[in-house]
C-alpha positions as CSV (number, residue, x, y, z in Angstrom):
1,X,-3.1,-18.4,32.3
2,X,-2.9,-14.4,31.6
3,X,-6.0,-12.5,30.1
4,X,-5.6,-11.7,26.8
5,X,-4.1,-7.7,26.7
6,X,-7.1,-5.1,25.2
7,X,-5.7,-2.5,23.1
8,X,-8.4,-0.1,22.0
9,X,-7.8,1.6,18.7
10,X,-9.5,4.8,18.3
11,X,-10.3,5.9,14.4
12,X,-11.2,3.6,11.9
13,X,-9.3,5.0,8.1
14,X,-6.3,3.3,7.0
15,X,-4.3,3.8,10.1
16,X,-6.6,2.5,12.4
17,X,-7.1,-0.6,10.2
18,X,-3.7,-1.1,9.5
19,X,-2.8,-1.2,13.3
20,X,-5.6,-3.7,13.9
21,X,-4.6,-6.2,11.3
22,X,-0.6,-5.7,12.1
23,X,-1.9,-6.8,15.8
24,X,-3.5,-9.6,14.7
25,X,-0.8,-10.9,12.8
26,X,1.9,-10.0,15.6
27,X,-0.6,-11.4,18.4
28,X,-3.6,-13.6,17.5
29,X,-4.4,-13.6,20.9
30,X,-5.0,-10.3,21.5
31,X,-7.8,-8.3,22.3
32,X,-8.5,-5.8,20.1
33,X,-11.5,-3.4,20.1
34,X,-11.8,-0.5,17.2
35,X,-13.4,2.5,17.3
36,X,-15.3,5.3,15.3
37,X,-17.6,8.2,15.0
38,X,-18.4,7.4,11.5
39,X,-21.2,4.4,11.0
40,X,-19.8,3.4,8.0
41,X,-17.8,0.1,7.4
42,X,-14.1,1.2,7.2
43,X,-12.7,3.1,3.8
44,X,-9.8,4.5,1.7
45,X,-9.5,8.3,2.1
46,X,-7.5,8.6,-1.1
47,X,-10.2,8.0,-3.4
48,X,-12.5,10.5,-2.0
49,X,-11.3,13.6,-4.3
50,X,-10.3,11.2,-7.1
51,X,-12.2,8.4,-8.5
52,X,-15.1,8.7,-6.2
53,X,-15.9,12.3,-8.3
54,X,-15.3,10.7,-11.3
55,X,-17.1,8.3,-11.5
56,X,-20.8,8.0,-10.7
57,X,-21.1,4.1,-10.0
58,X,-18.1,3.8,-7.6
59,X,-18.7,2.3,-4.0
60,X,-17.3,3.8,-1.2
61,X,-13.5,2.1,-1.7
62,X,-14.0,-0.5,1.2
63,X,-11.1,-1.4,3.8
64,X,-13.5,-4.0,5.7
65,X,-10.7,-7.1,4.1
66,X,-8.0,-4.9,6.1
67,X,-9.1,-5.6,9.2
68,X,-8.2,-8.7,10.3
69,X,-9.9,-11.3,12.5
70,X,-11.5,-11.5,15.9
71,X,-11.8,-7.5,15.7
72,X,-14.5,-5.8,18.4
73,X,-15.6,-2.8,15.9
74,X,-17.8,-0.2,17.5
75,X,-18.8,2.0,14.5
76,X,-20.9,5.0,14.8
77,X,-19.5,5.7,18.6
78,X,-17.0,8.6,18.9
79,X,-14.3,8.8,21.6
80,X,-15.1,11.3,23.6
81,X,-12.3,11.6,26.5
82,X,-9.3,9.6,27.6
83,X,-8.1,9.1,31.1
84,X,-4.8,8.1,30.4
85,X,-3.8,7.8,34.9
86,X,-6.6,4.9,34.8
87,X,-6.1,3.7,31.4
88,X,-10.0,4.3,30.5
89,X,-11.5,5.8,26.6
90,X,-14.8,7.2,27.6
91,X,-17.2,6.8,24.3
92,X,-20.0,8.8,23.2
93,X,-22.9,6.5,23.7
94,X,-21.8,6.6,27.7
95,X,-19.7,3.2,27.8
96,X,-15.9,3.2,29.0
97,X,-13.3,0.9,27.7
98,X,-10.7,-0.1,30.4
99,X,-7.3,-0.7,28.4
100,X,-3.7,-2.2,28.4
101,X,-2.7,-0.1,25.5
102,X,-4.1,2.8,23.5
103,X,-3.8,4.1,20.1
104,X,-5.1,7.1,18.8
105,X,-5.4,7.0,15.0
106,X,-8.2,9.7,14.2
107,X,-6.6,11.8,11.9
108,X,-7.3,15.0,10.6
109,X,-10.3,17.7,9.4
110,X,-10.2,20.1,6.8
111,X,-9.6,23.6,7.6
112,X,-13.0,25.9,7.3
113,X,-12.6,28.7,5.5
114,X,-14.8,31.2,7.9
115,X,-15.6,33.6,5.5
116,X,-18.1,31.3,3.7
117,X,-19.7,29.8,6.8
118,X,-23.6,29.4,5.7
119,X,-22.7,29.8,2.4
120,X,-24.6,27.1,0.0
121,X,-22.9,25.1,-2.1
122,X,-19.9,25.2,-0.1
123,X,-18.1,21.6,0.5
124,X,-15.4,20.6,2.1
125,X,-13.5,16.5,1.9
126,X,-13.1,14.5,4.7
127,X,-15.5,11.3,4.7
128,X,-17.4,9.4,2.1
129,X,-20.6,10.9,2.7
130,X,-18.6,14.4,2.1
131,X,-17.7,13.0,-1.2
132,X,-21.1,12.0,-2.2
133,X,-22.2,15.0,-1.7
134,X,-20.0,16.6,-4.2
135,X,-20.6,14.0,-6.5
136,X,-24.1,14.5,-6.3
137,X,-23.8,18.5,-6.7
138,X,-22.1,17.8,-9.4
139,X,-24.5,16.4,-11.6
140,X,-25.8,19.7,-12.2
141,X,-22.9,20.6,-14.1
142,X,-22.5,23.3,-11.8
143,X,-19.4,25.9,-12.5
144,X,-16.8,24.6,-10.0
145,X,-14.6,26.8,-7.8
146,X,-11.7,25.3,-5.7
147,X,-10.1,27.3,-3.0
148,X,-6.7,25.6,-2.1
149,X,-4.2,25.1,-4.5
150,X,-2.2,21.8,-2.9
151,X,-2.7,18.5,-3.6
152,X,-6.5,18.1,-2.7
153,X,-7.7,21.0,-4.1
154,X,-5.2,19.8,-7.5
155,X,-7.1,16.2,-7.7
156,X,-11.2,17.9,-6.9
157,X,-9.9,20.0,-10.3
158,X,-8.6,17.6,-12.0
159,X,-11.9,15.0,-10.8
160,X,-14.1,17.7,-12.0
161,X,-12.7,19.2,-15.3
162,X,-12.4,15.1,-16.1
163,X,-16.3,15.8,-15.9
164,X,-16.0,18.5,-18.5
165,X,-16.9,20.9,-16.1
166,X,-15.8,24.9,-15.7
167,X,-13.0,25.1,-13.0
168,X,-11.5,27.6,-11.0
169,X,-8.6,27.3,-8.5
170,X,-7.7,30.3,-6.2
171,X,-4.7,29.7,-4.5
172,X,-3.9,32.1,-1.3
173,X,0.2,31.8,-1.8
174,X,2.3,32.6,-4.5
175,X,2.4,29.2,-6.8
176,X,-0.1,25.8,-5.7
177,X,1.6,23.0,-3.6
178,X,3.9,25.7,-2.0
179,X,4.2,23.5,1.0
180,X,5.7,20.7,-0.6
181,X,7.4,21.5,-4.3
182,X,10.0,23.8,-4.8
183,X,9.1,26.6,-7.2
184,X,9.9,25.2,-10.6
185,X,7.7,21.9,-9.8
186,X,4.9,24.1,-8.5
187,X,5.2,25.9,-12.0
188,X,5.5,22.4,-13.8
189,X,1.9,21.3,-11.7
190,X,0.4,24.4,-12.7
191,X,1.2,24.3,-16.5
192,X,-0.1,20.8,-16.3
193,X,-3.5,22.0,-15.1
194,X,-3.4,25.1,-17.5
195,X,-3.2,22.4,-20.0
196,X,-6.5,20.6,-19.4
197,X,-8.5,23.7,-19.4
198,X,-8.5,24.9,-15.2
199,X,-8.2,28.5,-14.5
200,X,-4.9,28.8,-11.8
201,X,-4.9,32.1,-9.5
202,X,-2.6,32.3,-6.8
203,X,-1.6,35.3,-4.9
204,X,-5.5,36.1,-4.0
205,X,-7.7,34.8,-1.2
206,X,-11.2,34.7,-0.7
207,X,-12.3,37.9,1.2
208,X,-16.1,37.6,1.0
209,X,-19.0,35.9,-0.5
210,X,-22.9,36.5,-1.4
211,X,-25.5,34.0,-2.5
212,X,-28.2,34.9,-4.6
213,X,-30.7,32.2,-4.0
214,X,-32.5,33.1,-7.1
215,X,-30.1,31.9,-9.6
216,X,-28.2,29.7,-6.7
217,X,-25.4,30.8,-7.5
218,X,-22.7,33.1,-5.4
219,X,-20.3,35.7,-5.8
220,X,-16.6,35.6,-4.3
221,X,-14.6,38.7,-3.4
222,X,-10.7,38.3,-3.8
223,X,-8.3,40.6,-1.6
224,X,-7.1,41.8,-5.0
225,X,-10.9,43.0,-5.5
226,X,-11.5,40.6,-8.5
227,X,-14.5,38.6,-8.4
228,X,-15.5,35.3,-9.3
229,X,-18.6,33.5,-9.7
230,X,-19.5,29.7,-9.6
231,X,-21.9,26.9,-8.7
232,X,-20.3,25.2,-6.2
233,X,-16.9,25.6,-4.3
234,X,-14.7,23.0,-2.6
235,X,-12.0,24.3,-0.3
236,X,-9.2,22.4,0.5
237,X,-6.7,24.9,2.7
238,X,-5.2,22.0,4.8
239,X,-6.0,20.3,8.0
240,X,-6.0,20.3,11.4
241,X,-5.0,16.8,13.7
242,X,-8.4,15.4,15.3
243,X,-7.3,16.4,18.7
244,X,-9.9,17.8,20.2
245,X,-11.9,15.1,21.9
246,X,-8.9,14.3,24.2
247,X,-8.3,18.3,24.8
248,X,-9.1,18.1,28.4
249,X,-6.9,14.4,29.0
250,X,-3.2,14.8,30.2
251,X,-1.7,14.1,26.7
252,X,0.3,16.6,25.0
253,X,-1.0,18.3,22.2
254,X,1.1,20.8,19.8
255,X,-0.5,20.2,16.3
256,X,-1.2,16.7,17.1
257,X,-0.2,14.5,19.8
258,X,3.5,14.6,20.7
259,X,5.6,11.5,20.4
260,X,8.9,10.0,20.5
261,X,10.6,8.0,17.9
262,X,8.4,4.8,19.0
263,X,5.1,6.8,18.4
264,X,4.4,6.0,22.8
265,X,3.0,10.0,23.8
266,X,5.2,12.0,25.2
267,X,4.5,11.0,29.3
268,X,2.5,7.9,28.8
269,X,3.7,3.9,28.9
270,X,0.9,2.5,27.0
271,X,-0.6,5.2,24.5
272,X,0.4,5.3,20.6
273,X,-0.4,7.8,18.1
274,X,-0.6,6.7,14.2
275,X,-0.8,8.4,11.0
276,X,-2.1,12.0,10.4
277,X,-2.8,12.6,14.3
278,X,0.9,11.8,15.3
279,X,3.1,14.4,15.9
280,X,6.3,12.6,16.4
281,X,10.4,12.5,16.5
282,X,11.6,11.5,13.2
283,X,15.3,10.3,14.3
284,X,16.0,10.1,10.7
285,X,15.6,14.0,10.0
286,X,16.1,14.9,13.7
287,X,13.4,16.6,14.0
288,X,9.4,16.4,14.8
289,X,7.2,16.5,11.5
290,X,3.5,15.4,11.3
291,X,2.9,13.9,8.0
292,X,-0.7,13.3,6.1
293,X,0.7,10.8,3.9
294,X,-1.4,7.7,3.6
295,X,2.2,5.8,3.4
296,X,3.2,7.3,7.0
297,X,-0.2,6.3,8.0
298,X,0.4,2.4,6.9
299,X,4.5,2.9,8.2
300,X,3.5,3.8,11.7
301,X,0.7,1.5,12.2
302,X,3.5,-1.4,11.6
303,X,5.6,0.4,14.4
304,X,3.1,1.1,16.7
305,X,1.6,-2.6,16.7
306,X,5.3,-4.0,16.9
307,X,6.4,-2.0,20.0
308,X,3.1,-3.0,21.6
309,X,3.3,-6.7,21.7
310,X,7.0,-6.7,21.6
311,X,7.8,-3.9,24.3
312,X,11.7,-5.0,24.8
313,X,12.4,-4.9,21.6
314,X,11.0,-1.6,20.2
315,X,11.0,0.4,16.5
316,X,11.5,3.4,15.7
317,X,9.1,5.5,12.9
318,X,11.9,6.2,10.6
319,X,9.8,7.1,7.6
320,X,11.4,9.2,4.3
321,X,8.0,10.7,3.9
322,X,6.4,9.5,0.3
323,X,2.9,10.9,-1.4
324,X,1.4,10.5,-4.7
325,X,-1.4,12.0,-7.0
326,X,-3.4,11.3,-9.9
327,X,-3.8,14.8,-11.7
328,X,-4.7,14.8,-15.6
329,X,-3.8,11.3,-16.2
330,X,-0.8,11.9,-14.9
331,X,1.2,10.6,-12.0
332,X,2.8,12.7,-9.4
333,X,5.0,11.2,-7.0
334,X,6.6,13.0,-4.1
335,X,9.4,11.9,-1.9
336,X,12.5,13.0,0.6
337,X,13.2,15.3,2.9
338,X,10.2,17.7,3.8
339,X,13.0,21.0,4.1
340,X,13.6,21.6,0.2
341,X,15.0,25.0,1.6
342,X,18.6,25.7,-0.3
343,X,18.3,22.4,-2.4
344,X,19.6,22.2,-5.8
345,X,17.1,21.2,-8.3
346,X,18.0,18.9,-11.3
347,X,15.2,18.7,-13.8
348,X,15.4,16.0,-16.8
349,X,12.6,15.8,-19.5
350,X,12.2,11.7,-20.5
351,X,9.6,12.3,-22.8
352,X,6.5,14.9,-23.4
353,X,5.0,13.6,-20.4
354,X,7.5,12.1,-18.1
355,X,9.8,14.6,-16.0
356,X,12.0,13.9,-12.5
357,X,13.0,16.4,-10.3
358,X,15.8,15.3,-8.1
359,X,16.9,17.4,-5.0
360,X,20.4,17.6,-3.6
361,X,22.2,19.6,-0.7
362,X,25.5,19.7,-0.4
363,X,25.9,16.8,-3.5
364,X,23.6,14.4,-1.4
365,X,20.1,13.1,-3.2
366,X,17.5,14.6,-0.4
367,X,14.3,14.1,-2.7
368,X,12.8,13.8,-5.9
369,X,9.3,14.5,-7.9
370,X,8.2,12.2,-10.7
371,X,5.5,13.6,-13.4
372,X,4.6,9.7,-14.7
373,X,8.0,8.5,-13.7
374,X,7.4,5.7,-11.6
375,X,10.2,3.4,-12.2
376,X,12.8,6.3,-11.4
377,X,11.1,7.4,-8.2
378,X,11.3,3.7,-7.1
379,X,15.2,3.9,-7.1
380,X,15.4,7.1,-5.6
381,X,12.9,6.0,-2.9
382,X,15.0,3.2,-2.1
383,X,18.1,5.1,-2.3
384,X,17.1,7.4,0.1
385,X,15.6,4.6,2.7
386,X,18.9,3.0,2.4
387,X,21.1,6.1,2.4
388,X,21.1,7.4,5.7
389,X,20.7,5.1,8.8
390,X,18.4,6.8,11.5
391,X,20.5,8.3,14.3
392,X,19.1,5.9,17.4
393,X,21.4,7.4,19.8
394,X,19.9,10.7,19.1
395,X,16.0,9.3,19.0
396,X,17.1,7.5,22.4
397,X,17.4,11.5,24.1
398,X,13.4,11.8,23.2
399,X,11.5,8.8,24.7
């Protein structure tokens, strides 16, 4: 009789767990050992600039039912290098894990802003204790500045103006959530927040800072020599992919781990990458994209559990990305094609409060936003999974 095979799964958030309960249910044999740096039990990142800031008596938003049976979990132990020629993950408390298969799920960090390094009162969102933090800052009813202007830095506004707190978003590019809407939605996101009280500036970064630890409170410069003074700040200016610990293994790393359409790293056999980490060959855009969506995140740790116990028969991570956010008591959903260059934009009002935005090139749906349309972002989700078939031939040219 064969050993069991040991897949070590390194990062505990919802991709991590995801993968250990899809290779549970795919294999209840198998041996499955999960890892993290974090001694907490597992949780939702989601929550952690929504409901967790809003409201005082929430728990941290548990994913411990997630993750399946007969699970080896080593919280509180980071991986600390991975020797992917003897199939070892060296962890920070000095043991090594020998492996059959790997898969690195450990997601992403905010972006530091360097210019208020040392600065008090400065917070930035990536774990529960982060949150609580804030939360707890918060109770001071502090005057609240956010430096980002994307979706993170949209829902800490929207968490603390819900407070009835003073809020300030500076925004370094021309219009928030640049990145993602086109221009009129960006303007549609901003008018929403104008609404609910939150000073929007965009076009202006931070350039310095002082603290005056008298009245603990600070001063921020802006490049267009404005300034602005507040309690507290929360910058939210992206992410980087956790990729540091492995920096010195033999995997490739270009803004995240590189992968083929099966999410296997570029030059290994037995090593996945999952969720915000994963730097992978979408076959259904033709082209790499690494996505932060906690939808991706669940997608690929399905189709990195499949190809692992079922190695002849392999998936590919197909995924029409999808995101949503809770701004104002109001519903944003996000889906398509993450080019909305040259699109055509077709914007129909429903009601005071309900709005879709439906992209097209060349006469083709490509993507859509939904202000509290939920029902009509469900169609054109499915229409656009069902649409276009992934090109398999092409994905084939990047294993």
């Amino acid at each position: 009789m064969h050993a069991a095979a040991t897949t070590v799964i390194v990062g505990a958030s919802v991709a991590g767990i995801r993968a250990a309960a899809a290779l549970r249910h795919n294999d209840p044999h198998h041996r499955i050992i999960l890892v993290d740096g974090e001694n907490e039990e597992p949780y939702d990142k989601p929550p952690l600039s929504k409901a967790v800031l809003s409201n005082t008596d929430l728990p941290s938003p548990d994913l411990t039912d997630h993750i399946g049976q007969n699970i080896d979990y080593r919280r509180g132990t980071a991986a600390v290098a991975v020797d992917t020629a003897a199939s070892t993950l060296s962890l920070g408390d000095g043991s090594v894990i020998r492996y059959d298969n790997a898969i690195l799920a450990t997601g992403s960090a905010p972006r530091h802003l360097s210019v208020l390094d040392g600065i008090p009162g400065v917070h930035y969102l990536r774990t529960f204790a982060d949150a609580t933090a804030l939360r707890t800052a918060l109770l001071r009813r502090p005057r609240v500045i956010v430096v980002g202007g994307g979706f993170i830095g949209a829902e800490v506004a929207s968490s603390t103006r819900e407070r009835g707190l003073d809020v300030t978003i500076i925004e370094a590019g021309p219009r928030m959530a640049a990145r993602v809407l086109p221009e009129p939605v960006s303007h549609a996101l901003a008018s929403l927040h104008a609404r609910h009280g939150v000073t929007v500036r965009c076009g202006t970064t931070v350039r310095g800072a002082t603290y005056d630890p008298c009245r603990q409170d600070f001063e921020l410069l802006l490049d267009d020599g404005d300034t602005v003074v507040g309690d507290v700040v929360v910058v939210g200016i992206g992410t980087a992919p956790c990729t540091d610990w492995a920096a010195d293994s033999a995997l490739p790393i270009r803004n995240g781990f590189a992968c083929g359409p099966d999410l296997r790293v570029n030059g290994t056999s037995n090593v996945y990458a999952i969720g915000d980490v994963a730097r992978w060959f979408n076959p259904r855009y033709g082209d790499e994209m690494r996505v932060e969506h906690w939808t991706n995140a669940r997608e690929h740790a399905a189709v990195a559990a499949h190809n692992i116990v079922h190695p002849h028969a392999p998936r590919h991570a197909s995924t029409v990305p999808f995101v949503w956010s809770d701004q104002h008591g109001t519903r944003i959903q996000h889906v398509g094609d993450p080019d909305l260059t040259d699109v055509d934009i077709d914007a129909v009002e429903l009601s005071h409060s309900t709005r879709v935005f439906t992209y097209s090139r060349g006469g083709i749906t490509v993507g859509a936003t939904g202000f509290n349309a939920q029902g009509a972002l469900a169609k054109i989700r499915k229409q656009l999974v069902d649409q276009r078939a992934p090109s398999l031939d092409r994905a084939n040219t990047h294993h």
